[in-house]
GUNUNU-621962 format. One record per atom (N, C-alpha, C, O, CB): x, y, z; residue in three letters; residue number from 1; atom name. Coordinates in nm, 3 decimals, padded with zeros to 5 digits. Each point is the difference from the previous one (the first is absolute). Glycine has a CB too. Layout:
BEGIN
     east    north       up  res    n  atom
        X        Y        Z  Ala  NUM    CA
...
***
This chain:
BEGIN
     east    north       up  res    n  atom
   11.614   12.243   09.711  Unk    1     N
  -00.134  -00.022   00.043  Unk    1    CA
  -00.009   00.016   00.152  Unk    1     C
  -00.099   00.047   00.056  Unk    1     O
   00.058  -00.200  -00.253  Unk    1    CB
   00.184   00.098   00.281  Unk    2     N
  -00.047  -00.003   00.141  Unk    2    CA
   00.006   00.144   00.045  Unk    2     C
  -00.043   00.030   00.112  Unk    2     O
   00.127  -00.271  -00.062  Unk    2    CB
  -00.035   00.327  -00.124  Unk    3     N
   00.011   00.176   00.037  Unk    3    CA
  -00.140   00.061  -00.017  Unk    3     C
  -00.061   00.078   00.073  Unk    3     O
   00.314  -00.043  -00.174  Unk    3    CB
  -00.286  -00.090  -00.009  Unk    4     N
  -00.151   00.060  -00.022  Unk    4    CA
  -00.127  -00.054   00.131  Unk    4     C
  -00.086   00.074   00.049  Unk    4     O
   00.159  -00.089  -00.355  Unk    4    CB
  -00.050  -00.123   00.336  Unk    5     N
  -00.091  -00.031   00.066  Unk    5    CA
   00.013   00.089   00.150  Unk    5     C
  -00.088   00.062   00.061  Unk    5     O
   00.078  -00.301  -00.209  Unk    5    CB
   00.157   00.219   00.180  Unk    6     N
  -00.003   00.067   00.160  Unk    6    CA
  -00.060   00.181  -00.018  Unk    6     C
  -00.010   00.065   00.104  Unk    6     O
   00.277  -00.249  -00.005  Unk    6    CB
  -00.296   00.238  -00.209  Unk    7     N
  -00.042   00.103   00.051  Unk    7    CA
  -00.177  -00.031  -00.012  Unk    7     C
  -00.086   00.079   00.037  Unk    7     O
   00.333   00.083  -00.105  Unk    7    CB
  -00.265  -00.265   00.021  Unk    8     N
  -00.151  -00.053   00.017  Unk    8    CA
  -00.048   00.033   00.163  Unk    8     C
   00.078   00.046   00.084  Unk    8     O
  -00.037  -00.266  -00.282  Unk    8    CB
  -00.217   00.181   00.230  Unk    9     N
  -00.004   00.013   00.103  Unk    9    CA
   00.056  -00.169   00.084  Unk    9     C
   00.040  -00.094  -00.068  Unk    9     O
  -00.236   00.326  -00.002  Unk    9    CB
   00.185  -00.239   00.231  Unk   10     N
   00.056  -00.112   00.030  Unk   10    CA
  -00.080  -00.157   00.005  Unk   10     C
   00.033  -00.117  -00.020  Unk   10     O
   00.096   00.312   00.132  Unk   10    CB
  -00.261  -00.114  -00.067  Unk   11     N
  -00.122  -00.096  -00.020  Unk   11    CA
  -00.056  -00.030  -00.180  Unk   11     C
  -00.116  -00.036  -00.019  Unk   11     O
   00.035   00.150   00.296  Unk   11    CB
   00.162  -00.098  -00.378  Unk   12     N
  -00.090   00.030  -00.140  Unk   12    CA
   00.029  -00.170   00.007  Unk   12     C
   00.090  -00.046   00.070  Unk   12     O
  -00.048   00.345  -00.244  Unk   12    CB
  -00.115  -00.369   00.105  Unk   13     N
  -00.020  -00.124  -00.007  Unk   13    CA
   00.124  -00.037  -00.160  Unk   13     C
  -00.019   00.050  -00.111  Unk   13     O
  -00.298  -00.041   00.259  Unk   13    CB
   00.400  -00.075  -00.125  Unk   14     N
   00.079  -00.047  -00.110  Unk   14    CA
  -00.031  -00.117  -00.061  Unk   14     C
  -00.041  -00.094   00.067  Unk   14     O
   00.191   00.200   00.026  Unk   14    CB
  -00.132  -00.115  -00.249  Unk   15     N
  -00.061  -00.135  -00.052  Unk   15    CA
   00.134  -00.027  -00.105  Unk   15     C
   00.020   00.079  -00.093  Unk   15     O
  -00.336  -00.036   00.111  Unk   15    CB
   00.395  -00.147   00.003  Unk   16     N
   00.108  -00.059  -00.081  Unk   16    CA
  -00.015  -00.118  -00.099  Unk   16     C
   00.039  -00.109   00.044  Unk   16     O
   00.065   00.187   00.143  Unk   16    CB
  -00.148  -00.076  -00.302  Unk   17     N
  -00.022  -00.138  -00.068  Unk   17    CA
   00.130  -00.031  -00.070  Unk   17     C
   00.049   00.085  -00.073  Unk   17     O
  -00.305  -00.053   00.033  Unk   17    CB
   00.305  -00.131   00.055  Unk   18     N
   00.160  -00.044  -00.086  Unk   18    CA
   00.001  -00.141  -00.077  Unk   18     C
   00.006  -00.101   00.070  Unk   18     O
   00.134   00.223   00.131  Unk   18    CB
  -00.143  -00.135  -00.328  Unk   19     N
  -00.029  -00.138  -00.032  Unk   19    CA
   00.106  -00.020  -00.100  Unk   19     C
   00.011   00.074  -00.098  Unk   19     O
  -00.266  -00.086   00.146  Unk   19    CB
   00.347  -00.107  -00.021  Unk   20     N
   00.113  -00.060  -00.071  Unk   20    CA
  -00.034  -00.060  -00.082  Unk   20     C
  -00.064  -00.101   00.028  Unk   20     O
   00.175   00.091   00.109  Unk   20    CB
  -00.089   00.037  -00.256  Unk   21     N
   00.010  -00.141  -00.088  Unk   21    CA
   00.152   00.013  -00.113  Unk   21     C
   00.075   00.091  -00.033  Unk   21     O
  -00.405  -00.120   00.033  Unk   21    CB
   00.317  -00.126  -00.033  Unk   22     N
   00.131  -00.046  -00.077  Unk   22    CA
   00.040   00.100  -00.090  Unk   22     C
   00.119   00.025  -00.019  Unk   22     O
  -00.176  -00.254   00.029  Unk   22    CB
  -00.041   00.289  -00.070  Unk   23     N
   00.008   00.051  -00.158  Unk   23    CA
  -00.019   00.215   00.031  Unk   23     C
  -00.004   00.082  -00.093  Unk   23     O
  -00.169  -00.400  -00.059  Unk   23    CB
   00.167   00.347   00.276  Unk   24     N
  -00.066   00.122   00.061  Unk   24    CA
  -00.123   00.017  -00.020  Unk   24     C
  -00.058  -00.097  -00.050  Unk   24     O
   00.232   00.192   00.035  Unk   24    CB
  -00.253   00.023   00.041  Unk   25     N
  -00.115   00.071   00.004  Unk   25    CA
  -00.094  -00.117  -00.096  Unk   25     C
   00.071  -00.047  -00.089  Unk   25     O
   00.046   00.335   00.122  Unk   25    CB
  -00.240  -00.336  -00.034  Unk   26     N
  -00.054  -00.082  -00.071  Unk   26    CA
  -00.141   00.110  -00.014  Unk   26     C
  -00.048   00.019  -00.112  Unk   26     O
   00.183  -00.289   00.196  Unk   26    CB
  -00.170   00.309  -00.013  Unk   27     N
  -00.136   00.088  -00.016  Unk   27    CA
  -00.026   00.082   00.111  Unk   27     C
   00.073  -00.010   00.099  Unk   27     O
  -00.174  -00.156  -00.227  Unk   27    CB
   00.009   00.245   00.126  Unk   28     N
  -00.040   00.077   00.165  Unk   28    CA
  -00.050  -00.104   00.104  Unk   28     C
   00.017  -00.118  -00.031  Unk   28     O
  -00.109   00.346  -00.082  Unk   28    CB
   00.046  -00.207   00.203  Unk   29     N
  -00.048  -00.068   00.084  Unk   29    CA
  -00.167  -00.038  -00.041  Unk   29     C
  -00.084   00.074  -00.052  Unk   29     O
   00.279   00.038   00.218  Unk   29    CB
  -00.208  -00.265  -00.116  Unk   30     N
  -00.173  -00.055  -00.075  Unk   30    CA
  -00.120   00.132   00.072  Unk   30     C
   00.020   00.107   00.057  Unk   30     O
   00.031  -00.467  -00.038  Unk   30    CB
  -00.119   00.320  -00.040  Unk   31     N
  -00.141   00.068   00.069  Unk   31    CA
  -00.035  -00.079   00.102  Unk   31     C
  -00.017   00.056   00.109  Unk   31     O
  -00.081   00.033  -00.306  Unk   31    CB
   00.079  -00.240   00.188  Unk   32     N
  -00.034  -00.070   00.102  Unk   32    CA
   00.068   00.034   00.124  Unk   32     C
  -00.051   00.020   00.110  Unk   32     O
   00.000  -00.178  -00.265  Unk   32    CB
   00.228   00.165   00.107  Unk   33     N
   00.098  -00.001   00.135  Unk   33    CA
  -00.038   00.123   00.058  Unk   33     C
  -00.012   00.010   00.122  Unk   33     O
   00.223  -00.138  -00.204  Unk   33    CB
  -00.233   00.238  -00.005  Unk   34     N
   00.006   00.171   00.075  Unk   34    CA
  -00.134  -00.019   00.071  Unk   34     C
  -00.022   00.081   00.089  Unk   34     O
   00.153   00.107  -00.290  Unk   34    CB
  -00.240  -00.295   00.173  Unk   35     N
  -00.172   00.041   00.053  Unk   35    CA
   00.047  -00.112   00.115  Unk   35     C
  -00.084  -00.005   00.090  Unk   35     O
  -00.147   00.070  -00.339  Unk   35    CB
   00.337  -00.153   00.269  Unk   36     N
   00.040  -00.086   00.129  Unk   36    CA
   00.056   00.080   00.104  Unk   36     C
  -00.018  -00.015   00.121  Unk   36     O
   00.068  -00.176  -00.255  Unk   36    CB
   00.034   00.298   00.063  Unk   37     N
   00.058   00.032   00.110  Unk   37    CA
  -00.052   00.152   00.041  Unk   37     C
   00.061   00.090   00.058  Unk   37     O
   00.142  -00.258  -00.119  Unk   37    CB
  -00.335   00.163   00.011  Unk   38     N
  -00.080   00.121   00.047  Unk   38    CA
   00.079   00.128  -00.038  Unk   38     C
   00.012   00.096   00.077  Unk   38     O
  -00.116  -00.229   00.124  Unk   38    CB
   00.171   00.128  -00.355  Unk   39     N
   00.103   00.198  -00.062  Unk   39    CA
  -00.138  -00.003  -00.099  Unk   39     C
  -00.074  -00.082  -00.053  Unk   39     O
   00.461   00.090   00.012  Unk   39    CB
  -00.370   00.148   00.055  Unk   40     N
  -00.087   00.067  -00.043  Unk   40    CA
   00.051   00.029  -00.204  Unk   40     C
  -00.073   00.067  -00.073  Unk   40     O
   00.016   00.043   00.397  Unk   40    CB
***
């Protein structure tokens, strides 16, 4: 992934969501959290 990004441009805005849990992956991310943190 970090090969792909450096040929990105330098200013492109990056967005990383990472969420742990006990059991792995539980669902996608809510709607509420993505309309909090202003992702489209």
């Amino acid at each position: 992934m970090l090969r792909q990004l450096q040929d990105l441009g330098p200013n492109l805005p990056l967005r990383l969501a990472v969420f742990i849990a006990d059991d792995g992956q539980q669902d996608y991310l809510p709607a509420t959290v993505s309309d909090v943190l202003n992702w489209a």
